[in-house]
N, C-alpha and C positions, 0 to 999 in steps of 0.2 A: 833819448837813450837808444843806443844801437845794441842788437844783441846779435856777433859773430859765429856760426855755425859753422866749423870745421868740419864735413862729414866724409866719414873714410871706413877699409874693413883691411881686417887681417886676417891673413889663416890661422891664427889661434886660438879665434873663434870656435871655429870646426871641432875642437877637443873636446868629446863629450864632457859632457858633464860639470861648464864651468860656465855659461850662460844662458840665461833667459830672453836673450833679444830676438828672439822668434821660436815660431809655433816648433818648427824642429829644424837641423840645421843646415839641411840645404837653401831655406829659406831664408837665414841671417844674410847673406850677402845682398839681401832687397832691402833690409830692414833701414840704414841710411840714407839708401835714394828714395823711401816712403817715408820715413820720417821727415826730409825735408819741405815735402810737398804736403804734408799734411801741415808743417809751421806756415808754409806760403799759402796756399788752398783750402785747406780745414778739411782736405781727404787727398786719399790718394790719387794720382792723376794720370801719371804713366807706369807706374807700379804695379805689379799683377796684386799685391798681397799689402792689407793692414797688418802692421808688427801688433801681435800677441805674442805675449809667454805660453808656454806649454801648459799655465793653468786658465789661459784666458783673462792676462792682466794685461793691458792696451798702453802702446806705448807712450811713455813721457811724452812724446810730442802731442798727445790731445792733452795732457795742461795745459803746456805752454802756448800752445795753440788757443784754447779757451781764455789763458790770462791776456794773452794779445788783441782777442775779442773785444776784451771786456775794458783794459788801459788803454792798446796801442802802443807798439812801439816798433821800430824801424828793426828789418832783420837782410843781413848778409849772409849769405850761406859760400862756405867757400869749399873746394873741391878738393880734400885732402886723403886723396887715394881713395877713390869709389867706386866697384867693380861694373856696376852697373849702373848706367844713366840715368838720368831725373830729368824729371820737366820741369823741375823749380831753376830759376835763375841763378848759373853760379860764377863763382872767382875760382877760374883753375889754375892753380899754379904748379902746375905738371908733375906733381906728386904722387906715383903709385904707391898701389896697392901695398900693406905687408903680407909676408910670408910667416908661417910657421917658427915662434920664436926658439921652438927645438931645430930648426938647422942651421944655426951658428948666423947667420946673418939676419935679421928680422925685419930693418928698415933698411936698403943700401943706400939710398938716397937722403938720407937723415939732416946733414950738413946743406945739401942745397934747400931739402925742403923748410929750414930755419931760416935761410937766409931769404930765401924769395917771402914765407912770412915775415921777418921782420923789414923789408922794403913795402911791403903790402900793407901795414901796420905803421909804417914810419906815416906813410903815405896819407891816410884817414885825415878827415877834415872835422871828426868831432872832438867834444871836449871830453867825452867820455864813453867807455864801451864795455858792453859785457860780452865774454866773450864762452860761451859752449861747446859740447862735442855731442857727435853720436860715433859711436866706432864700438860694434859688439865684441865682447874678449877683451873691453879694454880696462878691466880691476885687475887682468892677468897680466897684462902689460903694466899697467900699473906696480904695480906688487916688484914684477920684473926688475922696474926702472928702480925703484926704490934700491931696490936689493943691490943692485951695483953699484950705484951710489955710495953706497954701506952707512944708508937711514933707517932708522926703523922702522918693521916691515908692514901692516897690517891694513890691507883692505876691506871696502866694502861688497856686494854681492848685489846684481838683480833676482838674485835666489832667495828664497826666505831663511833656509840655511845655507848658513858662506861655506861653500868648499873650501876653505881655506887650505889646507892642508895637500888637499891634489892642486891646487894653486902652486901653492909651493913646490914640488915635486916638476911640474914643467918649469917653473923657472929656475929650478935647480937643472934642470936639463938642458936647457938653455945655454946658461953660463957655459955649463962642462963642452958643451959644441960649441961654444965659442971661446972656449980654453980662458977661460977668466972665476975667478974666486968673488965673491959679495965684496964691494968695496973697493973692488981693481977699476972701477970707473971715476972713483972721486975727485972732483973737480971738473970730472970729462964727460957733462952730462949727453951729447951728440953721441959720443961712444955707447953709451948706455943704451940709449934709445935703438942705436945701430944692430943691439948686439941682441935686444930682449923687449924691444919696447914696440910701437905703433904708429904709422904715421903720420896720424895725428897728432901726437905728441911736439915733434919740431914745430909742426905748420900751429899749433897754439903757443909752443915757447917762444917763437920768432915773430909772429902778431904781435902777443905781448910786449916781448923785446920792442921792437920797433914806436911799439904806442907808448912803453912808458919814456923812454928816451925823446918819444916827439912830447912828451907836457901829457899825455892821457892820463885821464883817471880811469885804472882798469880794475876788473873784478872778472876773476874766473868763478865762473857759473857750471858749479857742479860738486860732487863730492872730494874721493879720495882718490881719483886720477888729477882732480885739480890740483890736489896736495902733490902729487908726485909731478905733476909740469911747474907748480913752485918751487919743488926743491930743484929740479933742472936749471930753475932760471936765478936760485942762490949758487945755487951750484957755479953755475958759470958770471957768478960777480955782478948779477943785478940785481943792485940795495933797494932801489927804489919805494915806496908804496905800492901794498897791492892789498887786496881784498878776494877774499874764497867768499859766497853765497849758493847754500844749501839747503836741504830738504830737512825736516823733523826726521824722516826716517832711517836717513843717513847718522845723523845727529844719535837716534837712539840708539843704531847697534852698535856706532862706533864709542856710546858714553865720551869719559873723558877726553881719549886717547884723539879723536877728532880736535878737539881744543890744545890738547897739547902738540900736536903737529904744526898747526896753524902758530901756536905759539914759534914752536923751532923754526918755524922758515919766515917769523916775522912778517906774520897774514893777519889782517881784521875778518874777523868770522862772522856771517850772518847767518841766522838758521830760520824761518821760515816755518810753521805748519799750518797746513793748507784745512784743517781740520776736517778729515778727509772722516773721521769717525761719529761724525753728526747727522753724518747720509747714510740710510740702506742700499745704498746702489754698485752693481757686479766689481766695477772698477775700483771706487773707492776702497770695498770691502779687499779689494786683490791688495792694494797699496798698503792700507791698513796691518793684512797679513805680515807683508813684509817683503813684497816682490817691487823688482824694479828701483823704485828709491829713488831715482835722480837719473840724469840724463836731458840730450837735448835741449838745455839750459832752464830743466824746471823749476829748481833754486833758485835762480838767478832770476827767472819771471816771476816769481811767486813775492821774491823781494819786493818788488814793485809795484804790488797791490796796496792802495791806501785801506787806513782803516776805516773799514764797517765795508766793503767791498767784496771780502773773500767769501761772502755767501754766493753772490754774481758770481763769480769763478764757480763755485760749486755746480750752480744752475745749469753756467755753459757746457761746463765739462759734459753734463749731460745731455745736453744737445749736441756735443762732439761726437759722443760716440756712438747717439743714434745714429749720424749721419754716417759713422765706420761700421755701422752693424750691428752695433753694440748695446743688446739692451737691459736695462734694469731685468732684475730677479721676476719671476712670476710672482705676481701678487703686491711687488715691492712698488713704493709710489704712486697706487691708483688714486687717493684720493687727490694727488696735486698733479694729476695729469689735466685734469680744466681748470687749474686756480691758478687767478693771479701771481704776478709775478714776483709780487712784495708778498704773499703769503708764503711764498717758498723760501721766502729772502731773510726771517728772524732769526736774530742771532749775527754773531761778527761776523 
């Protein structure tokens, strides 16, 4: 199994008060060229900064990072508009950055950035791929794409409470600078992306595109941005088979209306919990709260865990983020700080 890393930033990010992919937001524009290097590396390398949340929840990429530990599995990181460089190895297929999706244009390069992924994607020699994002600001994007589409709208959050509402509100603003009403993109999902969406968004519909037309078995790896590059890619008249895999957390705030999306755009759903609430440990407890949720294809690794394993994931996790700084609570896990590593390990 391959897992695809599209990693990219937009200035929608920047908008107070509608992400958590870093400690504050000058700092988001590191957070995907660190995230990649902590999936390649297991820390950051050329990065000045570990992505935290503003409450000190570490990012998605030390799961999947830990689940890859612990399986193995082959990763592509591909360069979809990244402000700033990384040491990790990537596929650039010369896709800037986005802008602000309140100035009427959000991705101008939407249509090439779809086409060079689905060449990129057609291309692929495996039988099958999972494929990921990191791109902070991207549920507002999300939400965004949705909304022009004219789908129903409702995303997730790496906030414990979803702004939804000031979500809304920018993507309402959006449209209006880009002189478009909810639903004036239907059919036209490039348009949409163009007008309110991420660059990432193309560089994963056009992957996609490409791999299921070559025979791949694909599964987008992540929550309700994946839902919103699925409907992109019903949108634009590809029936094929696909597969969404995600996190429990995602799963619980979105309840039903996660499964019925995935119904609407004719998705096989997997949801995943990493039983994150068996540990007293800083990270867990953040995830648990309700921060973060998915990203960086932690769904998607987490899938991949056989059973009676995800205790080993657990373990790792916590060897991840000592290695990022990161450490358990005072007081929390002393006695398995000398114990074996099957004593740590009871339970699935």
């Amino acid at each position: 199994m391959r897992l695809l890393l599209p990693a990219g930033t937009t200035e929608t990010a920047l908008i107070d008060g509608i992400s958590a992919a870093g400690a504050a937001p000058e700092l988001m524009e590191h957070t995907p060229s660190a995230d990649v290097e902590i999936l390649e590396y297991g820390e950051p390398v050329a990065s000045p900064v570990t992505p935290v949340s503003p409450n000190g929840c570490p990012t998605p990429a030390a799961v999947t990072r830990a689940v890859r530990e612990v399986v193995g599995f082959d990763v592509s990181v591909i360069d979809a508009g990244l402000t700033r460089s990384t040491a990790a190895p990537t596929v650039d297929l010369g896709v800037e950055p986005g802008t602000d999706v309140r100035e009427g244009v959000a991705v101008s390069d939407a249509n090439a950035a779809f086409d060079r992924g689905h060449d990129y994607g057609a291309s692929l020699p495996d039988d099958e791929i999972m494929i990921g994002e990191t791109v902070p600001g991207g549920t507002t994007t999300a939400l965004g794409l949705l909304t022009a589409l004219g789908e129903p709208a409702e995303v997730s959050s790496s906030l414990p409470e979803n702004p939804l509402e000031r979500k809304r509100r920018v993507v309402d603003d959006g449209l209006a600078a880009s002189g478009l009403e909810p639903g004036d993109c239907e059919g036209e999902p490039l348009a949409a992306i163009e007008a309110v969406g991420d660059p990432v968004q193309p560089t994963v519909a056009g992957i996609a595109a490409g791999a299921l037309e070559a025979g791949l078995e694909v599964t987008l790896a992540g929550g309700t941005q994946m839902v919103a590059v699925a409907a992109a890619l019903r949108h634009r008249g590809i029936d094929a088979p696909l597969s969404i895999a995600t996190t429990s957390f995602v799963a619980d705030e979105r309840g039903d209306r996660l499964a019925d999306a995935c119904e609407r755009f004719d998705c096989e759903l997997a949801v995943t919990d990493p039983g994150f609430d068996e540990r007293d440990h800083v990270a867990m407890n953040r995830y648990c709260a309700g921060e973060a949720k998915e990203g960086v294809g932690m769904g998607g690794a987490l899938s991949l865990v056989p059973d009676g394993r995800m205790c080993d994931v657990r373990d790792r996790l916590e060897a991840v983020c000592t290695r990022l700084g990161i450490e358990a609570e005072e007081g929390i896990d002393d006695e398995r700080d000398g114990a074996d590593a099957t004593e740590g390990c009871r339970g699935p």
